[in-house]
Biopython code that builds the backbone (N, CA, C, O; Angstrom):
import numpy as np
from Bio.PDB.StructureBuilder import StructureBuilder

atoms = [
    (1, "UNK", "N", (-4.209, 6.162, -0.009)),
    (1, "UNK", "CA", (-4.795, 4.947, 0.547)),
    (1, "UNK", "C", (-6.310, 5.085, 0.536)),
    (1, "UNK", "O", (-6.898, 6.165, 0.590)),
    (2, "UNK", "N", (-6.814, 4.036, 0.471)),
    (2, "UNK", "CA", (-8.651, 4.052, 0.267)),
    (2, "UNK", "C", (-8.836, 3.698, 1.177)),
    (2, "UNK", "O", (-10.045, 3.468, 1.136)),
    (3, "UNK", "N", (-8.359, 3.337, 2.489)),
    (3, "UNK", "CA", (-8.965, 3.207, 4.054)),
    (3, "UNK", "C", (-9.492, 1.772, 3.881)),
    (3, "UNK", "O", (-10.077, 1.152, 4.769)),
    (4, "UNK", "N", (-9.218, 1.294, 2.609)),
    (4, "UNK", "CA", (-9.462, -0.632, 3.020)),
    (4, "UNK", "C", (-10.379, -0.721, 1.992)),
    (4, "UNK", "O", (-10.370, -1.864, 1.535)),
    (5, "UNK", "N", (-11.350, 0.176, 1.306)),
    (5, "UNK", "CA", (-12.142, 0.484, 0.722)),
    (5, "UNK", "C", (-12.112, -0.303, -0.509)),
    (5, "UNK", "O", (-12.926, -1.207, -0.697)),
    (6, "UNK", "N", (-11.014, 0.069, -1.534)),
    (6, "UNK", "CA", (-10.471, -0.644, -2.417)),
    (6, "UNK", "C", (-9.947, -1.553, -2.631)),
    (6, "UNK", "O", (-8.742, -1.398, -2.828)),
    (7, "UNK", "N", (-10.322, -2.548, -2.695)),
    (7, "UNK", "CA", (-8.972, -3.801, -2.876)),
    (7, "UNK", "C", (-8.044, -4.310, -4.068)),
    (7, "UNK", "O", (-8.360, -4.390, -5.255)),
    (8, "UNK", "N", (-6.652, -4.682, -3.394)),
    (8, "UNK", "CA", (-5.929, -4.693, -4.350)),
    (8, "UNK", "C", (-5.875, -6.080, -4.787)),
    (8, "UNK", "O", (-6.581, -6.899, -4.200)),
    (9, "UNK", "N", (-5.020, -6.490, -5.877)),
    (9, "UNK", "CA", (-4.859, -8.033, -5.460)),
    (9, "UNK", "C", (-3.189, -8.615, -5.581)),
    (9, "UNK", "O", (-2.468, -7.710, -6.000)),
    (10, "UNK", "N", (-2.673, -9.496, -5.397)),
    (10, "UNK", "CA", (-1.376, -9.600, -5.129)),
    (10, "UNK", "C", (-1.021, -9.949, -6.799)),
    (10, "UNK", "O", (-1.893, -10.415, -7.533)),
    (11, "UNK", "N", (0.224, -9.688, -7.230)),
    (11, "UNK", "CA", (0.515, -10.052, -9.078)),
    (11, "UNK", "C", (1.646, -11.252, -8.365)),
    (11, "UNK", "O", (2.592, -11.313, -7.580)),
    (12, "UNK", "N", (0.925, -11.985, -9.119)),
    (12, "UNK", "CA", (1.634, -13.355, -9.618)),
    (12, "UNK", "C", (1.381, -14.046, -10.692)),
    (12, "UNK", "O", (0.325, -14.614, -10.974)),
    (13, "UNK", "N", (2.682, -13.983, -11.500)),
    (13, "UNK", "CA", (2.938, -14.353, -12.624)),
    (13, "UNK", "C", (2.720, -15.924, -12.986)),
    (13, "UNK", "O", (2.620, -16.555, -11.933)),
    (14, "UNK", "N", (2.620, -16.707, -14.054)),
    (14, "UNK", "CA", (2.909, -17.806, -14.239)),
    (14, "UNK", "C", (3.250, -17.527, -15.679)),
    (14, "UNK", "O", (3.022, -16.497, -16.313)),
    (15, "UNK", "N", (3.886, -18.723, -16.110)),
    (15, "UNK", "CA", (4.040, -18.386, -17.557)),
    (15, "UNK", "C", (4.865, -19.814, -18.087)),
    (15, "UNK", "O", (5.894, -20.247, -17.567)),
    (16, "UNK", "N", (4.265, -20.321, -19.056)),
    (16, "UNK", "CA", (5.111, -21.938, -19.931)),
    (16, "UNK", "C", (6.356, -21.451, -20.747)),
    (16, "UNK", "O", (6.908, -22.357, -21.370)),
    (17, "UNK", "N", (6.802, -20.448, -20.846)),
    (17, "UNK", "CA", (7.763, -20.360, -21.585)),
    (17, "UNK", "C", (7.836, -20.286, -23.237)),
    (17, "UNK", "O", (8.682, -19.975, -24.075)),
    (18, "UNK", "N", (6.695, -20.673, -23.228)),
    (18, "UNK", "CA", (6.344, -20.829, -24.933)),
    (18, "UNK", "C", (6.197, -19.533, -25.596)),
    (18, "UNK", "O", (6.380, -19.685, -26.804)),
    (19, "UNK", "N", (5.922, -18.229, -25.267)),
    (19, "UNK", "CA", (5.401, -16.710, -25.633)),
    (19, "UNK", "C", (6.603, -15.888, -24.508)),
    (19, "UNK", "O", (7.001, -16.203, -23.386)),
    (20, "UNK", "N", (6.937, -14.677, -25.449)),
    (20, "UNK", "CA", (7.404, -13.912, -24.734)),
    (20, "UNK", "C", (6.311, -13.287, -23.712)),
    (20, "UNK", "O", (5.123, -13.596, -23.619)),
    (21, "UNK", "N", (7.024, -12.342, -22.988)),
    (21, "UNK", "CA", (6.245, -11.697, -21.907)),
    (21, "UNK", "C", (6.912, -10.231, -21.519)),
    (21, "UNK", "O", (8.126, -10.050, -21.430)),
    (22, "UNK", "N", (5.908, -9.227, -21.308)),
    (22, "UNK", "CA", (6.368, -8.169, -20.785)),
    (22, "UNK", "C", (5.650, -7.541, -20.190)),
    (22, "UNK", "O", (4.458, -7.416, -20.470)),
    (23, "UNK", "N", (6.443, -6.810, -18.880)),
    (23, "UNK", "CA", (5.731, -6.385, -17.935)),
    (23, "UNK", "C", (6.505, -4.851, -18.253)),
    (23, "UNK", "O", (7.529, -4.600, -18.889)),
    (24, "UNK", "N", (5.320, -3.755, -17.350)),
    (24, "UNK", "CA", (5.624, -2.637, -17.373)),
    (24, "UNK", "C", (5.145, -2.339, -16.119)),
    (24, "UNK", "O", (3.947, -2.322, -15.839)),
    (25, "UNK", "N", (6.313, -2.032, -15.128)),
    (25, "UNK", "CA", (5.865, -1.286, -14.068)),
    (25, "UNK", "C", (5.957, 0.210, -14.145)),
    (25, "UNK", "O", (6.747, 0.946, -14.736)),
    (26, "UNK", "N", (4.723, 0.489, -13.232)),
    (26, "UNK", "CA", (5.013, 2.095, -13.141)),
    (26, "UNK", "C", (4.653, 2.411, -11.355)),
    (26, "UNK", "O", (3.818, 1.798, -10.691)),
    (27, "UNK", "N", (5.531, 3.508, -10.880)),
    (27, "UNK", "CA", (5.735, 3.588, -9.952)),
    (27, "UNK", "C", (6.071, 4.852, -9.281)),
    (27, "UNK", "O", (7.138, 5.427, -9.496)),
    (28, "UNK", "N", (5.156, 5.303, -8.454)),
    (28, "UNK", "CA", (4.909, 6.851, -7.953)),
    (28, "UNK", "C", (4.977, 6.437, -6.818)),
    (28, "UNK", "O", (4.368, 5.610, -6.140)),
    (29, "UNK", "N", (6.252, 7.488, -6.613)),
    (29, "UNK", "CA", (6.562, 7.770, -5.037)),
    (29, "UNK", "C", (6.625, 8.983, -4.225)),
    (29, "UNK", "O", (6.926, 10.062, -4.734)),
    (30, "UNK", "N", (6.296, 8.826, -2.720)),
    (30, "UNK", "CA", (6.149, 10.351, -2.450)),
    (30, "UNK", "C", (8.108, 10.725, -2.074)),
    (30, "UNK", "O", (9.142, 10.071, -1.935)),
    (31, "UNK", "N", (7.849, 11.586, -2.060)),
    (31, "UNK", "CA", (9.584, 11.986, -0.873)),
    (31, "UNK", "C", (9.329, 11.469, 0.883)),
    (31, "UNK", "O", (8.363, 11.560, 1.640)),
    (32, "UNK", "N", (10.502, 10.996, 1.008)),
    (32, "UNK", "CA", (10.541, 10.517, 2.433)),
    (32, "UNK", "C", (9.743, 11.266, 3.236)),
    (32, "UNK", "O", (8.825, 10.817, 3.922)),
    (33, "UNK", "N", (10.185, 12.758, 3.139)),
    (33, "UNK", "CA", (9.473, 13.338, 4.194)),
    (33, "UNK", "C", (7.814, 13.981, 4.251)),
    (33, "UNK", "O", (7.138, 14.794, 4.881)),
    (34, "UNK", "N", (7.715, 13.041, 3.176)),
    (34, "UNK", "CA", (5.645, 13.283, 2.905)),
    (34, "UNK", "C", (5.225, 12.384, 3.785)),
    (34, "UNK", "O", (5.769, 11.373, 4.230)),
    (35, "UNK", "N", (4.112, 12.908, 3.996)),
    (35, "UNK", "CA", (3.060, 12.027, 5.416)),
    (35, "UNK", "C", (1.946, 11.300, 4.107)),
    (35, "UNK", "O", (1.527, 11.915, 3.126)),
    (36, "UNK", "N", (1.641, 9.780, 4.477)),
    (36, "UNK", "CA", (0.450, 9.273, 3.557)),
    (36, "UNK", "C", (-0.327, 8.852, 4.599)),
    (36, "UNK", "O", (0.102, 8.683, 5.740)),
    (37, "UNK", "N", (-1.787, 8.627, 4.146)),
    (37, "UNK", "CA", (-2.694, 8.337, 4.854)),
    (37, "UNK", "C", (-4.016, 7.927, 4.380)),
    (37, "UNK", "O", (-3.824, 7.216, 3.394)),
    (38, "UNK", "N", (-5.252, 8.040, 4.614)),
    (38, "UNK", "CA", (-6.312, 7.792, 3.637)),
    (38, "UNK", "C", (-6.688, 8.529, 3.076)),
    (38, "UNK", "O", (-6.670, 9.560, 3.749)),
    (39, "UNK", "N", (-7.255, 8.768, 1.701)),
    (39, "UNK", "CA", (-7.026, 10.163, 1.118)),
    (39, "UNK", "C", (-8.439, 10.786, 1.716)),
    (39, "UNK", "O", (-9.425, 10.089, 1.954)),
    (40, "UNK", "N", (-8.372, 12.123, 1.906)),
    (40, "UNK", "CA", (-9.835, 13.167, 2.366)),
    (40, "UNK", "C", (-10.899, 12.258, 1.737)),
    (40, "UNK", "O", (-11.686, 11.441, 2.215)),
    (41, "UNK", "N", (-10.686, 12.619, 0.701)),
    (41, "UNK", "CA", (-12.250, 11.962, -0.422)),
    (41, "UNK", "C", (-12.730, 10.818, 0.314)),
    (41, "UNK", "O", (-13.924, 10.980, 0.565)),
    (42, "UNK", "N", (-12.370, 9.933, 0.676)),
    (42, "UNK", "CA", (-12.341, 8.654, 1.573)),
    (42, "UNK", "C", (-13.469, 9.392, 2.506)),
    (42, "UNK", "O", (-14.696, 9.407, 2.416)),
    (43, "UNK", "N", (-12.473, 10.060, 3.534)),
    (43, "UNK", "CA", (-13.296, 10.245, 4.594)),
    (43, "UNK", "C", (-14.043, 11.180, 4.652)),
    (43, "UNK", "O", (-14.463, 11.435, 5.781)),
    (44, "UNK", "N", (-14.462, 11.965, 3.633)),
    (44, "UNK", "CA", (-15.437, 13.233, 3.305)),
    (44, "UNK", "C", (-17.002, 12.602, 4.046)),
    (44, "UNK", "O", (-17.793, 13.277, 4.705)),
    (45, "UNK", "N", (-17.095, 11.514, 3.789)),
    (45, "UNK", "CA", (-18.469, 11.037, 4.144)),
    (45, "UNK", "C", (-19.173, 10.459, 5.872)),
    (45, "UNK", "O", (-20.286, 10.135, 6.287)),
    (46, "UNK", "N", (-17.481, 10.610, 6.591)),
    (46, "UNK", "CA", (-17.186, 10.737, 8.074)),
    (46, "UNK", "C", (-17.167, 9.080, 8.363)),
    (46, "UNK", "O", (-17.599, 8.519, 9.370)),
    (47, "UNK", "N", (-16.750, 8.667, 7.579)),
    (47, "UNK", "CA", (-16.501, 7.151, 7.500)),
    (47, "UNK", "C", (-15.164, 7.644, 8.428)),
    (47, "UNK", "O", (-14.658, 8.741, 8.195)),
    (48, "UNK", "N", (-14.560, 6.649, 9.628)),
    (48, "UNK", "CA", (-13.022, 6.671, 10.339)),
    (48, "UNK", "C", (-12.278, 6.241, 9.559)),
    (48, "UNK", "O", (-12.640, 5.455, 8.683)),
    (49, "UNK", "N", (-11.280, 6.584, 9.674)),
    (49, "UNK", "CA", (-9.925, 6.230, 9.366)),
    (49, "UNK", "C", (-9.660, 5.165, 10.364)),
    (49, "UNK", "O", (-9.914, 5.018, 11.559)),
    (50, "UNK", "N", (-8.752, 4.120, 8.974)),
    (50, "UNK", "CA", (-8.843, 2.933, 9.351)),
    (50, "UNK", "C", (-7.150, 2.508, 9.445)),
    (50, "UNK", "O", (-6.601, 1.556, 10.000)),
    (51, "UNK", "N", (-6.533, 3.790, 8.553)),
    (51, "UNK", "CA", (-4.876, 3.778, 9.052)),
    (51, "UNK", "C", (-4.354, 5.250, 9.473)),
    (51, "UNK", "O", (-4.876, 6.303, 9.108)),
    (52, "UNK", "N", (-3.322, 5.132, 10.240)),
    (52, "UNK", "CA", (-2.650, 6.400, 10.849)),
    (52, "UNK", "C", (-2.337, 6.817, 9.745)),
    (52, "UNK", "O", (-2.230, 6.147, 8.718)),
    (53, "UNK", "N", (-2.108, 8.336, 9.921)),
    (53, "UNK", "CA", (-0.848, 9.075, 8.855)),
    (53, "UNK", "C", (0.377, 8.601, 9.545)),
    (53, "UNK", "O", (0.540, 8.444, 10.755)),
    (54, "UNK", "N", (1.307, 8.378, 8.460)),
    (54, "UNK", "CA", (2.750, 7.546, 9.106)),
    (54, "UNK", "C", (3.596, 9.060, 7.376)),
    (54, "UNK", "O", (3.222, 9.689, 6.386)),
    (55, "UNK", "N", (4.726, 8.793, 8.158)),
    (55, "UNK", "CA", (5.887, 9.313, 6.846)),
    (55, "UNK", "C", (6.058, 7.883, 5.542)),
    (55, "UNK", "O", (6.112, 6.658, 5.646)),
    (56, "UNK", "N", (6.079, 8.423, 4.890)),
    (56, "UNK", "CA", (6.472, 7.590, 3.765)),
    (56, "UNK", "C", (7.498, 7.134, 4.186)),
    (56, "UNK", "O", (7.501, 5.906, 4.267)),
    (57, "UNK", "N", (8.501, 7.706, 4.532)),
    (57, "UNK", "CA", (9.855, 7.055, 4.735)),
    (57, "UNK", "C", (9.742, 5.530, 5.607)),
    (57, "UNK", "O", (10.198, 4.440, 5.260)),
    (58, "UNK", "N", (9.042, 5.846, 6.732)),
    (58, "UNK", "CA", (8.924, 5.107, 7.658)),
    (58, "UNK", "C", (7.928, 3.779, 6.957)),
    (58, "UNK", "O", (8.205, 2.640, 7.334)),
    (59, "UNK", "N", (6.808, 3.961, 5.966)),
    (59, "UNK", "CA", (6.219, 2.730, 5.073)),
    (59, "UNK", "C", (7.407, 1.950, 4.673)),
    (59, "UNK", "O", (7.490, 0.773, 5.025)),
    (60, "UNK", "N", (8.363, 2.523, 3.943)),
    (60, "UNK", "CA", (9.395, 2.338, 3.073)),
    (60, "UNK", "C", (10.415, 1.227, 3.384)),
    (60, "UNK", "O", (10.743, 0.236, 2.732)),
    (61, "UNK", "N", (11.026, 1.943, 5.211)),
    (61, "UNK", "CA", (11.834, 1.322, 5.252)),
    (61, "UNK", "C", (10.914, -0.117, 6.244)),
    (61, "UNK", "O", (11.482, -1.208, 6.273)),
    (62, "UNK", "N", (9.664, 0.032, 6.910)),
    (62, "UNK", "CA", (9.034, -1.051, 7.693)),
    (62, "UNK", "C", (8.747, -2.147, 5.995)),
    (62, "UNK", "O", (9.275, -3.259, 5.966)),
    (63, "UNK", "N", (8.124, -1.788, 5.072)),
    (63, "UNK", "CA", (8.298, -2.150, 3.575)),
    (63, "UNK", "C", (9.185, -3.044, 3.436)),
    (63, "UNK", "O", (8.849, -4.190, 3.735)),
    (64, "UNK", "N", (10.227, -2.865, 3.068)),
    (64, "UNK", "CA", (11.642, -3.736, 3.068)),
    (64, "UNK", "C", (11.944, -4.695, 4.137)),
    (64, "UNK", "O", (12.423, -5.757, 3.737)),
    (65, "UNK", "N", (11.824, -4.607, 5.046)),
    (65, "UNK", "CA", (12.125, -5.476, 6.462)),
    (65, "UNK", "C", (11.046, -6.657, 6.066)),
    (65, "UNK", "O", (11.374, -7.842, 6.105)),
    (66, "UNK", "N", (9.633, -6.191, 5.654)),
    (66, "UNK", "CA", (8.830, -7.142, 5.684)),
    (66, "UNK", "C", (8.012, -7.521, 4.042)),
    (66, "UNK", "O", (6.875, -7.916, 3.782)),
    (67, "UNK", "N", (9.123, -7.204, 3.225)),
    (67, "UNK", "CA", (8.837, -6.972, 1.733)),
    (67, "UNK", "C", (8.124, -8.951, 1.465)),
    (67, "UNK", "O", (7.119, -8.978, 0.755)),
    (68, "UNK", "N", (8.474, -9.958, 1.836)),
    (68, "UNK", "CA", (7.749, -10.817, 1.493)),
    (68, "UNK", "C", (6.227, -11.181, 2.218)),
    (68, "UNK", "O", (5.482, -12.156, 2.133)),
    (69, "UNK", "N", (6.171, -10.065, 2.868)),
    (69, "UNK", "CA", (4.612, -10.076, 3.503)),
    (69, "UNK", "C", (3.543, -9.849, 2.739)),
    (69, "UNK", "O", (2.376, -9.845, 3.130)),
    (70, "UNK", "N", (3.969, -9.640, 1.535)),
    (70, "UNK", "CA", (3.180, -8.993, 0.419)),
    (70, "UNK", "C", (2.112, -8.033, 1.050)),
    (70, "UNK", "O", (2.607, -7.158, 1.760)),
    (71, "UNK", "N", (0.624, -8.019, 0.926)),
    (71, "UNK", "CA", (0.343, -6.825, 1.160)),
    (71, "UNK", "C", (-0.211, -6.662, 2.853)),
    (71, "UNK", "O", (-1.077, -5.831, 3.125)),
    (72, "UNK", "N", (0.294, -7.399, 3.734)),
    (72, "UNK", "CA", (0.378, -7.235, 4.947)),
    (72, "UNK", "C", (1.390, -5.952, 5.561)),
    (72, "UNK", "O", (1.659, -5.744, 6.744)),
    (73, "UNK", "N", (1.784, -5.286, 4.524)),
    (73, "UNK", "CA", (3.265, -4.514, 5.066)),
    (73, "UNK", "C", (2.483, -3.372, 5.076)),
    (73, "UNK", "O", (3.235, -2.444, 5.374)),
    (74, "UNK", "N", (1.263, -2.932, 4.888)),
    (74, "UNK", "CA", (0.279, -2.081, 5.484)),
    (74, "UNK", "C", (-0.107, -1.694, 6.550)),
    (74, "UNK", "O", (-0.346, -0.559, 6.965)),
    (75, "UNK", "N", (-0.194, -3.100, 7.204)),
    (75, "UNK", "CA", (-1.121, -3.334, 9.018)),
    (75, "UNK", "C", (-0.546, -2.462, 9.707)),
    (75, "UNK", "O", (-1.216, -1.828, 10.522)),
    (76, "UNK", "N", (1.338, -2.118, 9.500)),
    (76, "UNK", "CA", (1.679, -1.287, 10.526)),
    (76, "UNK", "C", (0.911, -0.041, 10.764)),
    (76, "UNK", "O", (0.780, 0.450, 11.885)),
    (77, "UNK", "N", (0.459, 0.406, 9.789)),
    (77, "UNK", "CA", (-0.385, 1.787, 9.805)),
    (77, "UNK", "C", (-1.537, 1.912, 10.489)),
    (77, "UNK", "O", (-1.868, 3.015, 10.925)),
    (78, "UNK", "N", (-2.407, 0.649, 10.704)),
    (78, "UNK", "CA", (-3.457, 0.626, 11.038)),
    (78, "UNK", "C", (-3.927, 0.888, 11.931)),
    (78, "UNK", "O", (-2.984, 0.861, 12.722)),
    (79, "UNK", "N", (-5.026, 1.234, 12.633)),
    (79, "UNK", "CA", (-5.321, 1.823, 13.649)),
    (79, "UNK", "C", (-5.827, 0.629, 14.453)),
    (79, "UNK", "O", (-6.640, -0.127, 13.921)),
    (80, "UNK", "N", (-5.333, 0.372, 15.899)),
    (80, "UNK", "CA", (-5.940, -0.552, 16.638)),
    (80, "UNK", "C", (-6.683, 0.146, 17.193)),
    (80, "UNK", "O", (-6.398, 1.339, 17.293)),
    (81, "UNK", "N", (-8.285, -0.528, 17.924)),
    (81, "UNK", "CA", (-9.424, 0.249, 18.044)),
    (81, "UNK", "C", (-9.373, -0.915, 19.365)),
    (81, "UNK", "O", (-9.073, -2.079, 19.103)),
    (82, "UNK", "N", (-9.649, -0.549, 20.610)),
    (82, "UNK", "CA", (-9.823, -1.304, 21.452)),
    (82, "UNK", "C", (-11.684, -0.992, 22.198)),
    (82, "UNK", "O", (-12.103, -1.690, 23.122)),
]
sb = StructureBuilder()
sb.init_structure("model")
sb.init_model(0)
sb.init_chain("A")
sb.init_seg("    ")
for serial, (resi, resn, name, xyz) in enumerate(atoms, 1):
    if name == "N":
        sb.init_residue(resn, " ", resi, " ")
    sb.init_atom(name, np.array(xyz, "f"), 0.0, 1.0, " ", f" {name:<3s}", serial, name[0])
structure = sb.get_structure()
């Protein structure tokens, strides 16, 4: 994770039908029981962390529950700062 740093953008397709089309996903995953978080490099410069370390597993399955949130299925990680 880039701590917000990076932005992604959401893929949405359109397409007339007139041309074929092909997509290639590629897709790296950790094992359930890996912890993700913002990577060091991020915070080498003492910038905060802007999401918890959570288990992958736990992204995964909060992920699915809220899979049409598109990229809101992040926030759970985030750190509330009061």
């Amino acid at each position: 994770m880039s701590n917000g740093r990076y932005k992604s953008v959401e893929h949405c397709v359109m397409t007339d039908g007139s041309k074929n089309r092909i997509s290639i996903p590629i897709f790296i995953n950790p094992r359930p029981s890996d912890k993700i978080s913002p990577l060091r490099e991020v915070l080498a410069s003492g910038e905060k962390a802007v999401y918890k370390e959570v288990l992958y597993s736990d992204y995964v399955k909060h992920f699915f529950r809220k899979a049409h949130d598109g990229k809101k299925t992040i926030d759970f990680a985030k750190i509330r700062r009061t």
